[in-house]
Backbone as a ProteinNet text record, in pm:
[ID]
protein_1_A
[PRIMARY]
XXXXXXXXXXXXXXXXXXXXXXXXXXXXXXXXXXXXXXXXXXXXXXXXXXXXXXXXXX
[TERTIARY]
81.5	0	86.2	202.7	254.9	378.2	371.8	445.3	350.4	213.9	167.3	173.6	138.4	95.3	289.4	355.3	509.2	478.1	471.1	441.4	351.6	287.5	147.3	221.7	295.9	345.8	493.2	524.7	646	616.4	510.6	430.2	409.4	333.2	256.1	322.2	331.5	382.9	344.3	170.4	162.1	218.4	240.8	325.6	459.1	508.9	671.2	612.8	475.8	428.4	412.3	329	345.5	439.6	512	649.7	754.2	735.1	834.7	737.8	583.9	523.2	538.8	543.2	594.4	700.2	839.9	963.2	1006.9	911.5	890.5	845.8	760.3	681.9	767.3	842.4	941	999.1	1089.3	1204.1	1166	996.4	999.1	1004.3	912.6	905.3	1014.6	1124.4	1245.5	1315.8	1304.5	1346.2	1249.8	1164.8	1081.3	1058.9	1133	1165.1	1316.4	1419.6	1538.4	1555.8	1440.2	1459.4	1383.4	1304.7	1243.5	1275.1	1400.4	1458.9	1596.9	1656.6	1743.3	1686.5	1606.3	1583.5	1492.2	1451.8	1364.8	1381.3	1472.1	1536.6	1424.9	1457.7	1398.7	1268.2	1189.7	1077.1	1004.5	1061.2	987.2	1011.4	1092.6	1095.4	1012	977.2	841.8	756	744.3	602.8	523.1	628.8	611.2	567.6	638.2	613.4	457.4	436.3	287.8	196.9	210.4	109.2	101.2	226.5	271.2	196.3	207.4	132.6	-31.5	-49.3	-207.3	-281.5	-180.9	-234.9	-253.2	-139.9	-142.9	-281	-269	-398.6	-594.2	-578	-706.7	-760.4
-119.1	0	126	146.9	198.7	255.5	172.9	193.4	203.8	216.5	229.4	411	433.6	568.5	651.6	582.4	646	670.8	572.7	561.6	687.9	768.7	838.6	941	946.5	1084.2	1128.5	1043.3	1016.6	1092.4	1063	1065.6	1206.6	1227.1	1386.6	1517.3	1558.6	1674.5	1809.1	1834.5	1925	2064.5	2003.2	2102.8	2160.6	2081.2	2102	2203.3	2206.8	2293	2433.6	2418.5	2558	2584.3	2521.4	2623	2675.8	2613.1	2606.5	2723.8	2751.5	2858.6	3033.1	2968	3110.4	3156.8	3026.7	3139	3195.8	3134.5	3209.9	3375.4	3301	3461.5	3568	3548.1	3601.2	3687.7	3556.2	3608.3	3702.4	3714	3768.9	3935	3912	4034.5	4100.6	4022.8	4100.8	4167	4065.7	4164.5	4289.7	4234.1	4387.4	4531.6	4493.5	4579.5	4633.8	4536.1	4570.3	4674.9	4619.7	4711	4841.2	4859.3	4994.3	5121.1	5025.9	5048.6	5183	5049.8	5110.9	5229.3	5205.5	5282	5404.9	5440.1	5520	5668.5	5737.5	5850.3	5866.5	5783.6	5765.3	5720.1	5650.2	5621	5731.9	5863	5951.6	6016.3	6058	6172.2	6103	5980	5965.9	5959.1	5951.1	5989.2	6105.1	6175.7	6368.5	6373.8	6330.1	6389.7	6356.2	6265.9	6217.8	6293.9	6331.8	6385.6	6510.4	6612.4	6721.9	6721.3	6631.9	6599.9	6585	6556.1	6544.2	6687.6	6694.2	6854.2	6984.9	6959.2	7068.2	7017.7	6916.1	6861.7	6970	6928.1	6960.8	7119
0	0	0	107.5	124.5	-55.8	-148.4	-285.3	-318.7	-355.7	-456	-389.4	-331.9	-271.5	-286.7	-219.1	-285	-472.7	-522.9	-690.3	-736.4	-653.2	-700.9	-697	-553.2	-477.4	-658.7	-660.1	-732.9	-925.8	-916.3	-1066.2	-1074.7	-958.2	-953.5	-1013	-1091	-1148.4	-1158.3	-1082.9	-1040.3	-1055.5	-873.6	-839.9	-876.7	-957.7	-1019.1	-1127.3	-1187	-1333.6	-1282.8	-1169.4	-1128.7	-1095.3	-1001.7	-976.8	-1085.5	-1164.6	-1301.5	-1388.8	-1396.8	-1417.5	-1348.5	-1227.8	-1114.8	-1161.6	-1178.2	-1183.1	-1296.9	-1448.6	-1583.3	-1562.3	-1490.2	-1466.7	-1374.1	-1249.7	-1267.4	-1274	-1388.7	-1430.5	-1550.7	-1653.8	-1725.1	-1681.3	-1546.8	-1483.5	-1442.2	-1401.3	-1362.1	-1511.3	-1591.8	-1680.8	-1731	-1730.5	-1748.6	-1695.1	-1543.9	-1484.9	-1513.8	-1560.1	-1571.7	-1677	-1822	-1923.8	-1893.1	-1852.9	-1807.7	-1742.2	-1660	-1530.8	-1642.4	-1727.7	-1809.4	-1890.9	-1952.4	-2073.6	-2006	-1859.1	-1793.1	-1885.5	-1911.3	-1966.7	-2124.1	-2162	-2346.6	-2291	-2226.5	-2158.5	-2137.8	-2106	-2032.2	-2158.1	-2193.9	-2328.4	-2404.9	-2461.9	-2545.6	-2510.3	-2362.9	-2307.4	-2309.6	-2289.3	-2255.9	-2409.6	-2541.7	-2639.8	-2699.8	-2659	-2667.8	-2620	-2476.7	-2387.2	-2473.7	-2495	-2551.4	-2690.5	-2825.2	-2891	-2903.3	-2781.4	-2754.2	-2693.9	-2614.2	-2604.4	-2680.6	-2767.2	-2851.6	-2994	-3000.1	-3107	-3021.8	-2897.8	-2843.5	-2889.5
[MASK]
++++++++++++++++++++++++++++++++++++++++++++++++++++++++++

């Protein structure tokens, strides 16, 4: 009884999918923060030029 129930525990993959889902997710996020992080400078100057753009349209 005691192997078949080791055998089940052994099989189960579950939990290995999510965790292996979590640290995708992440690591995508860390980089997403890394590039944002970098590029903040050029981030904001095309932001401004947008807003700036939109305002002057109104």
């Amino acid at each position: 009884m005691m192997m078949v129930q080791w055998m089940k525990f052994r099989l189960n993959r579950k939990g290995q999918t999510v965790v292996e889902y979590a640290l995708i997710v992440a690591l995508i996020a860390i980089a997403l923060i890394a590039t944002v992080t970098a590029f903040r400078a050029e981030l904001l100057r095309i932001w401004q030029n947008m807003v700036d753009a939109l305002a002057g349209g109104v």
